[in-house]
Every structure is written in structure tokens, then in C-alpha cells.
C-alpha positions in Angstrom: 80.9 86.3 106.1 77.8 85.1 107.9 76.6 86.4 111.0 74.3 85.2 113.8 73.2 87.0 116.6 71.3 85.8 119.3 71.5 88.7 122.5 75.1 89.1 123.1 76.3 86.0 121.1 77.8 85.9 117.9 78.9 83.3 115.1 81.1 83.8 112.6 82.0 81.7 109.7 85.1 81.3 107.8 85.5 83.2 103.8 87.2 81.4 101.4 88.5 82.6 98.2 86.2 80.4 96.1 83.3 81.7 97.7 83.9 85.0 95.7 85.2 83.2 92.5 88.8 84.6 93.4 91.8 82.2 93.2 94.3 81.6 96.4 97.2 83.9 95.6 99.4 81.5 97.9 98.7 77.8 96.2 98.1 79.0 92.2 100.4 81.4 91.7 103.9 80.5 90.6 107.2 82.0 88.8 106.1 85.3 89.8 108.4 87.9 91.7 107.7 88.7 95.6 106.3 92.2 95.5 104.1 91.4 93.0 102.6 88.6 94.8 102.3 91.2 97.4 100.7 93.5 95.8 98.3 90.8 94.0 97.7 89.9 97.1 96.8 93.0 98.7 94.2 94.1 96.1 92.2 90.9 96.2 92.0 91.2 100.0 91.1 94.8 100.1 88.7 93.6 97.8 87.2 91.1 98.9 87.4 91.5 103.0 87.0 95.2 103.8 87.3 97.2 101.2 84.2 99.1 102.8 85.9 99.3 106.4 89.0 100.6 104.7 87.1 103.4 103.2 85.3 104.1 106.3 88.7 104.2 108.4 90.1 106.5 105.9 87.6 108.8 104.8 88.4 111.6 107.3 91.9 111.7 106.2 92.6 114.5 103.9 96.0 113.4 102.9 96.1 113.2 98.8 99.3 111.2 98.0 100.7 112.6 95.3 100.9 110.2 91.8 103.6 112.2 90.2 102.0 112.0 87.0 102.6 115.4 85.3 99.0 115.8 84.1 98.2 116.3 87.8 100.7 119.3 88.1 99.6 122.6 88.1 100.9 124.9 85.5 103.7 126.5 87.6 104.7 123.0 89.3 105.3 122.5 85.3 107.1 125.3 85.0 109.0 124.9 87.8 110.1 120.9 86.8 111.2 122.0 83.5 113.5 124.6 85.3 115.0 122.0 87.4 116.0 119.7 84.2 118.0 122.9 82.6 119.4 123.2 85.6 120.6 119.8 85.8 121.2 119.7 81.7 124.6 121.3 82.5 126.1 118.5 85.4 129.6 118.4 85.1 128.9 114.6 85.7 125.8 112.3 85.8 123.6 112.2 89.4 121.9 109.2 90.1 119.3 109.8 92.7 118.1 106.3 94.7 119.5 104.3 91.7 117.3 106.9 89.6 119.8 108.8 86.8 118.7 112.8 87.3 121.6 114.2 85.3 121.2 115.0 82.6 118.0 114.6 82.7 116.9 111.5 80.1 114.8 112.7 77.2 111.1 113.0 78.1 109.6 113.2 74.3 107.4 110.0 74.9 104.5 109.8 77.4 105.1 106.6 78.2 109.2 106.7 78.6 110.0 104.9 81.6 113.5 106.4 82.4 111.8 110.1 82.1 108.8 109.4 84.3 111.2 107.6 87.3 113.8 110.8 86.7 110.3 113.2 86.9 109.6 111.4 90.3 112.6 111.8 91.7 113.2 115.7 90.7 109.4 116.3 92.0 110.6 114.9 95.4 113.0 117.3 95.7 111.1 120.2 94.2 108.0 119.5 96.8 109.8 119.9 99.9 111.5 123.3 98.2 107.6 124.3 97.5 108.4 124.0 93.9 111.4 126.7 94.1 113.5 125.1 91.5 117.0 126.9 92.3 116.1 125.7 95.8 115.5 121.8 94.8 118.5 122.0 92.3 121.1 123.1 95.2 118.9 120.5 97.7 119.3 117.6 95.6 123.7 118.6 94.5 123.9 118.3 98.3 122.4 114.7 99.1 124.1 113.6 95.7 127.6 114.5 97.2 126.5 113.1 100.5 126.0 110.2 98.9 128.6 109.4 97.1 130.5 110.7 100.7 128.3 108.2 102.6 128.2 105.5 100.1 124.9 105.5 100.3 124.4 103.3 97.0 125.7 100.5 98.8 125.2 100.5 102.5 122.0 98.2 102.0 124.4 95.7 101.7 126.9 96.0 104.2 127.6 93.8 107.1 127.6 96.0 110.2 129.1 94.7 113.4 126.8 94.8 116.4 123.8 95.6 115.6 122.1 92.6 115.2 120.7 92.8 118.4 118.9 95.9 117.3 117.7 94.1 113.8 113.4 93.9 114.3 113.7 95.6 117.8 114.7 99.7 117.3 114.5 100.4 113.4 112.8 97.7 110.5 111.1 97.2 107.3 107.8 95.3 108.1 105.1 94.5 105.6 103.2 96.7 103.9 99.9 98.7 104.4 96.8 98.2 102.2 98.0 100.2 99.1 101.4 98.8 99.2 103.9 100.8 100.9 106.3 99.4 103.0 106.3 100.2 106.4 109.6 100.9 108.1 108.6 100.7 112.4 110.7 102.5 114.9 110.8 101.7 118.7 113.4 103.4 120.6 112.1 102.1 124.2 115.6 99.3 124.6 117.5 102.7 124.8 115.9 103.0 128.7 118.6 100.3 129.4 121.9 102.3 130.1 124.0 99.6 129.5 122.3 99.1 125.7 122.5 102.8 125.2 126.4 103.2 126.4 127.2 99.9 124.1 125.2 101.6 121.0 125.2 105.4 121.7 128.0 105.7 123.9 130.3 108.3 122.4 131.0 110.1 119.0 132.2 107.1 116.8 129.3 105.0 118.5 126.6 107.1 117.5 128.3 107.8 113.5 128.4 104.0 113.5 124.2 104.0 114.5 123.5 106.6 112.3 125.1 104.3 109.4 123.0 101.3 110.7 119.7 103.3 110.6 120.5 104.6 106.9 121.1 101.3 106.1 117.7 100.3 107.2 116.1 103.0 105.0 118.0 102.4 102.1 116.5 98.9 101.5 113.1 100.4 102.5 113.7 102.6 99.1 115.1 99.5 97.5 111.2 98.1 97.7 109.9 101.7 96.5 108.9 101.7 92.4 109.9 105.3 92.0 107.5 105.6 88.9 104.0 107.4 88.3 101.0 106.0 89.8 103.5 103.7 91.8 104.3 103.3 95.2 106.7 105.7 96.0 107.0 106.4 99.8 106.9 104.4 102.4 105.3 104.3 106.3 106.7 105.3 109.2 105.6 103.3 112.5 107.0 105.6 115.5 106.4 103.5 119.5 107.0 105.9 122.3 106.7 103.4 124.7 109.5 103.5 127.3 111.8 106.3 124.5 114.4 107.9 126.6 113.5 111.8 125.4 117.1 113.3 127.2 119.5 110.4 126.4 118.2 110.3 122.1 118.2 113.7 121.5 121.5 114.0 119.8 120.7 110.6 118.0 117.2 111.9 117.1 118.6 115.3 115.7 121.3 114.0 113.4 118.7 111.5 112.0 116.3 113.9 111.1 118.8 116.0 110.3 119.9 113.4 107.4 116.8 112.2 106.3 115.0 115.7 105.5 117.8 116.6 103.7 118.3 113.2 101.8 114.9 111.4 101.1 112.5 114.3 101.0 108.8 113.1 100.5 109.8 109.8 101.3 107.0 108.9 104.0 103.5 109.0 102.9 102.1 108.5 106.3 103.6 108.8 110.0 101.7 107.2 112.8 102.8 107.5 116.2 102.1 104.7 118.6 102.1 103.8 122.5 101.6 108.0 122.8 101.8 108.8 126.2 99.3 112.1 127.6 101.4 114.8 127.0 102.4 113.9 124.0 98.6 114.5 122.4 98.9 117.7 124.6 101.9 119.3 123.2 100.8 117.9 119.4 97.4 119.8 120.2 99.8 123.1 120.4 101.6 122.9 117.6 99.5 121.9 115.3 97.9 125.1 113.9 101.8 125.8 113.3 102.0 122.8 110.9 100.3 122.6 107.4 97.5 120.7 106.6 99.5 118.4 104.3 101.8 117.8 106.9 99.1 117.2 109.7 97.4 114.8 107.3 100.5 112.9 107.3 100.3 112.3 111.5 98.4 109.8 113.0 98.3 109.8 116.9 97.4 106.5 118.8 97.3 105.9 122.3 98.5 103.0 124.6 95.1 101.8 124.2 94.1 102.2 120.7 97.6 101.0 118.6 96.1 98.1 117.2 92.8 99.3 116.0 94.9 102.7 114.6 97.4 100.1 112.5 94.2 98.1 111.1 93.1 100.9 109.8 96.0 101.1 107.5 98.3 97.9 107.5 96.5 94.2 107.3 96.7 92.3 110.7 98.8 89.5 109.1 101.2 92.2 108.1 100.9 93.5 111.5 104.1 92.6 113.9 102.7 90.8 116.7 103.8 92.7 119.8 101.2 95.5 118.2 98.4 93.3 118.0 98.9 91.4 114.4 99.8 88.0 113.7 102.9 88.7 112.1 106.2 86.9 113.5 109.8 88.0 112.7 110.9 86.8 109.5 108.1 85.2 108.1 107.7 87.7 105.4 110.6 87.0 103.6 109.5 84.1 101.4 105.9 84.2 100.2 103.0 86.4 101.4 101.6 85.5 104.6 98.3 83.6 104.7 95.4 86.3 104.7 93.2 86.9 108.0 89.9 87.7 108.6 89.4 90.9 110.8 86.1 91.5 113.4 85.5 93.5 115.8 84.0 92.3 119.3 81.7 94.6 120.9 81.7 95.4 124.6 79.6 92.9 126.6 79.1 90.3 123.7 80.9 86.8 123.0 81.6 85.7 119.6 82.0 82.2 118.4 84.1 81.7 115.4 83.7 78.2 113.9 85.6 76.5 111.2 83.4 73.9 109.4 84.0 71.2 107.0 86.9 69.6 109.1 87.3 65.6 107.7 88.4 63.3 109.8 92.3 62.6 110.4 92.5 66.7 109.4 94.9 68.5 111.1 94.1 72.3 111.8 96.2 75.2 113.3 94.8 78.6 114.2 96.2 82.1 114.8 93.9 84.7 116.6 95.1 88.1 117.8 93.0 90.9 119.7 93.7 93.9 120.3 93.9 94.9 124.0 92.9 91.0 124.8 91.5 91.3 128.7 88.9 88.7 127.3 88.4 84.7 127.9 89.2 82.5 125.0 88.7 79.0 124.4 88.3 76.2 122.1 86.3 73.2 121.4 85.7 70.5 118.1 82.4 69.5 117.5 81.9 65.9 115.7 79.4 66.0 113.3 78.1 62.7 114.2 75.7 63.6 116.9 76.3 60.6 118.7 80.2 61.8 119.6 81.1 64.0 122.3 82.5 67.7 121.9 86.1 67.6 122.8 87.5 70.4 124.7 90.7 71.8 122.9 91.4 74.8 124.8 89.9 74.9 128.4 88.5 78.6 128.8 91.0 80.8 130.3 91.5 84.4 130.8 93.8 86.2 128.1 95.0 89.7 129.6 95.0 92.8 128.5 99.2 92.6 128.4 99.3 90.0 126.5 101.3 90.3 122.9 101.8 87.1 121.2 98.7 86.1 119.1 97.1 82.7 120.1 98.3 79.6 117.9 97.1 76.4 118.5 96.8 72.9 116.3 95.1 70.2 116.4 93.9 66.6 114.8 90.7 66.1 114.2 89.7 61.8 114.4 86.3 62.4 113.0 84.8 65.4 111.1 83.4 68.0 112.8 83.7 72.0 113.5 86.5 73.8 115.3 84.4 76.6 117.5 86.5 79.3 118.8 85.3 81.1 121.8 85.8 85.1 122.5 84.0 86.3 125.5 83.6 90.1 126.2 80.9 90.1 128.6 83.2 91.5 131.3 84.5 94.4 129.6 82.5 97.2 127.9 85.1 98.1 125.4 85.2 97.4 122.1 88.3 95.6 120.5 89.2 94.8 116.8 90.2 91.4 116.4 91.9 89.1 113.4 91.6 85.0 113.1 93.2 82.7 110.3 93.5 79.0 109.8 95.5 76.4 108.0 93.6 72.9 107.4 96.1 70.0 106.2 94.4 67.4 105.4 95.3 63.8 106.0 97.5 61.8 103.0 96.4 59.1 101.8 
């Protein structure tokens, strides 16, 4: 990326893949399966954009993920895994575990045994949220096998449930993934504030049994993108808003589904950030957390009102990023091919920033995407011809974005000569910094 800074002005110019020798995941692959386009995907980025702002955002955390590979185990974790498989050696019946057969436990003689290292990842699941009591994981995991099979958990993913499609990208979803792959399951309880939405959803008994099924449903298929293997990706991330969450009228709804999902997907969410925190929220967190374990406080990320979209940068890629939380993603656009990558900034307080996009031919159509977090900025947009002898055109007349707005800005246009899109971002008002992300789409004209 090059940079130009003259005073409080800055120019950015656009990366391309070829730059770095790397090929477009989106144009040359083909034949290959989603998720590993994904994850293709996500490690030439990380390479190539900000690997080194990754590591910076995450060096603090002390959170170690585990890899489930036994050689990682200490002795007595050993111990205690080979005590669950005798355990489990005399099932009355075979357990399958998230599609994952437990019992009896598949032969483990090779290393490399596929079926053993998936059954190992499960049973360690279960055995790390018993702190590596085996009698205790063994009795854990009888219990969610009977639920279910009561439940019918194995299937739900693919029921059609009657009236909640309202709720579908809104209270409970699978979204994207962050930078090492996990899928990231977001949870925004704030349409509950509406009685009327709360009575029609959570208005008695069978209501509430009938949400409780819809919200399994939703982490079932966020499971159903897990790889359940060593060294894989094997939990996913939870995104918690507190914006607008009704604390009195949830609290049944809120118990039962912890209730159910501590007993029946232990270690399934390798990061929790909470979003839209309100004061006392941080306040009460500060109180309880000398109570909590430092692998379990590792796990919590807090983010105010003012600091969600930076927080979710640090983890998730802004075009995996749903835009109402500062990102450029739109509902349903991840469920075909990756999404285009983005190129993320920051702009400082006080400073504008130009981003140009050069190289524009003439009868080229472009189309742009910008998002910034907290906005309360003026944005505009202009094309430069590259014949000196034409006038710049004004594409987007300068206007104030505020600090409410959500949607990312997308505009197109058709370029009649070539030339330079420049993109305007001016934060001379404001003293704060914001992180921002830009992407753009050239199509050129056919012959």
C-alpha cells in the first residue's frame, strides 16, 4: 500500500493480488468446495493485508485455543482420555456425538486415523469442561446423547420452523468467519423491547419451547461448518449486541439457553465478544471477574457503543463483517462464493484521506463499497481524466455521513475516458480515530 502524507492529508492506493505474486482466489479458482475457498481465502489475506495488525490486535490476549492433538496433553489429560474410552468401550449402543461416533470408541492404533482423532476431539470437549474428571465427562456426555436423540438434535438443522423467519439474520445467525476460520454465530436480542414481537415469540410456555428449538437449530448448522479434527477449526464465535436487550422480559429465555448449551456443546465457542455494552455492564464485569478463570476471561471480549467496529476488526475481516456493525457485509451474500476482499485503514483524528483507484480505461464501469466505523466524517467522490486537458467530474458532492449511520457507502459509476476514481474521507472535525474498510469492482467495457 502506498502512502503519502502531506500535513493532515493522506493518499492511499489500491493492492492488488498480482502485486504480491498471489493469484485472485475469486476469478482462478474453480471446482473447489465453499469452505475451502474460504479458508484459501482467509490465509492469503491475513497474509498479505495485515497479518502484522492481526498480531498486534491479538497479542495481549492470552487465550491458547486448544488443537486437540494428543501430543499437546499433559500426562494426566492422557490418562484421563483413555479412562473415558473404557468407559465408553462398554455402550449398550453406539453414541454419535455432532455426527462424531464416540461409542465404542474407534480404534486409535494409527497416528494419522481420522475416525480416532475426530472421536478424540469430541471426548476432549467433554472432558475439558469436567476439568479432565473422566467419570464426570462420561455421565456429561450419556446425558446430551439422550437429549439428543430426545430433541432430535441430528436433524433440526434441517427443519422448516413456522414463524421465525422474521427473526432469521435479526436475533440469532451464522455470519462469516473470523481470521482463523471460525464461524461466527451473532446474537442481538434488542427486537425483544417490542412487546408485541416478544408476546408473538416468547409469549407463553409452548412459545418459548418452540424458540428454544429455533435457536438450537441455528447452532446446529454452526457445528455443521465445524471440522471437528486436530489442528482444525473446532469452535465457533459468539457475537453478543446488548443494544436495546430487554434484561427482565429474556431471563427465562436466557436461562434455559444456557442451560442447554453448557450442557450440550461444551467448549464449543472459542471466543465471546460482547458488543453495544452499555456502562454498567463493564462495571458489574469488573466485579466478577477475579471470580472467573483466566481461560474463561481470555475468552470475553467487552466493546462499547463506541468501539464495536474496531473490537470486530480485530478478529473478523470487514467484508465478513455484517454491515449494521460497521462491515460491508449484506445478508445473504455469503452464501455462494467468498466475498470480494477489502482493504482496511484507519483515519486519524483531524486528518483527511484520499483513496484513489487508478488505471480506470475509458468506457470502465467501477462500483465501490466503503464502511467506517462511527462515520461522523464528510465523504465524497470525484474522477479525474488523465488527459489533462478534461475536467474532473464530481461523482459524489461532499456531504456529511453521521455518526448513526450503518449501511456502508456503495456507489458506481462509468468512466468515458480514463482517469482515477479519488475517494474523499475528511476527519478534520473530529479528534477521534476510526478504522475504516474500502473495496472496488472495475468491469471493464466489452468489446
Amino acid at each position: 500500500m502506498k502512502m503519502k502524507t502531506v500535513q493532515t492529508k493522506r493518499t492511499l492506493s489500491f493492492l492488488r493480488f498480482s502485486d504480491f505474486g498471489l493469484h485472485d482466489p475469486f476469478t482462478d479458482v474453480s471446482g473447489m468446495e465453499h469452505y475451502s475457498r474460504i479458508i484459501e481465502y482467509l490465509n492469503q489475506t491475513s497474509s498479505l493485508m495485515e497479518a502484522a495488525t492481526t498480531a498486534a490486535a491479538l497479542q495481549n490476549s492470552s487465550f491458547d485455543e486448544d488443537s486437540y492433538f494428543l501430543s499437546a496433553l499433559k500426562p494426566s489429560e492422557l490418562r484421563a482420555l483413555d479412562e473415558l474410552k473404557q468407559l465408553l468401550s462398554s455402550a449398550a449402543k453406539p453414541i454419535s456425538i455432532w455426527g462424531v461416533p464416540v461409542a465404542p470408541p474407534p480404534p486409535s492404533a494409527a497416528a494419522d486415523d481420522e475416525a480416532s482423532g475426530r472421536a478424540d476431539v469430541v471426548l476432549l470437549k467433554f472432558l475439558r469442561a469436567r476439568d479432565f474428571d473422566a467419570g464426570q465427562a462420561h455421565a456429561m456426555l450419556l446425558r446430551c446423547a439422550e437429549w439428543r436423540s430426545e430433541f432430535g438434535a441430528d436433524g433440526v438443522a434441517e427443519e422448516e420452523l413456522a414463524g421465525f423467519k422474521e427473526l432469521e439474520g435479526v436475533v440469532a445467525y451464522m455470519h462469516g468467519w473470523d481470521r482463523g476460520g471460525h464461524p461466527v454465530c451473532y446474537n442481538a436480542y434488542g427486537v425483544f423491547k417490542d412487546k408485541a414481537v416478544y408476546e408473538r415469540v416468547l409469549g407463553d410456555a409452548g412459545k418459548l419451547q418452540r424458540f428454544l428449538r429455533w435457536r438450537i437449530q441455528v447452532m446446529e448448522r454452526g457445528v455443521r461448518q465445524l471440522q471437528l479434527r486436530p489442528g482444525g477449526v473446532n469452535a465457533i464465535i459468539q457475537v453478543t449486541d446488548l443494544r436495546d436487550m430487554p434484561k427482565r422480559e429474556l431471563r427465562a429465555a436466557s436461562k434455559h439457553i444456557l442451560s442447554l448449551f453448557q450442557d450440550n456443546y461444551p467448549e464449543m465457542v472459542s471466543r465471546k465478544v460482547f458488543v453495544n455494552v452499555p456502562w454498567y455492564f463493564s462495571m458489574l464485569y469488573a466485579v466478577i471477574s477475579p471470580l472467573l478463570t483466566d481461560r474463561t476471561k481470555s475468552k470475553f471480549v467487552i466493546a462499547g457503543e463506541g468501539n464495536v467496529t474496531e473490537t470486530l476488526y480485530k478478529f473478523i475481516r470487514p467484508e465478513f463483517v455484517p454491515v449494521q456493525y460497521g462491515g460491508l457485509s449484506r445478508p445473504g451474500e455469503l452464501q455462494n462464493d467468498p466475498p470480494k476482499p477489502a482493504t482496511e485503514f484507519a483515519i486519524k483524528g483531524g486528518e483527511k484521506v484520499d483513496l484513489e483507484i487508478e488505471g480506470i480505461e475509458g468506457g470502465a464501469t467501477i462500483a465501490w463499497d466503503i464502511a467506517v466505523g462511527g462515520w461522523d466524517l464528510d465523504y465524497g467522490a470525484a474522477y479525474v481524466p488523465t488527459d489533462h486537458g478534461s475536467y474532473t467530474i464530481v461523482v459524489e458532492k461532499t456531504r456529511r455521513i453521521p455518526a448513526s449511520a450503518e449501511e456502508p457507502i456503495h456507489d458506481v459509476f462509468t468512466a468515458k475516458e480514463a482517469g482515477k476514481m479519488v475517494l474523499s474521507l475528511d476527519n478534520t472535525g473530529s479528534r477521534r480515530r476510526k478504522v475504516a474498510a474500502y473495496r472496488y469492482f472495475v468491469r471493464r467495457q466489452s468489446n
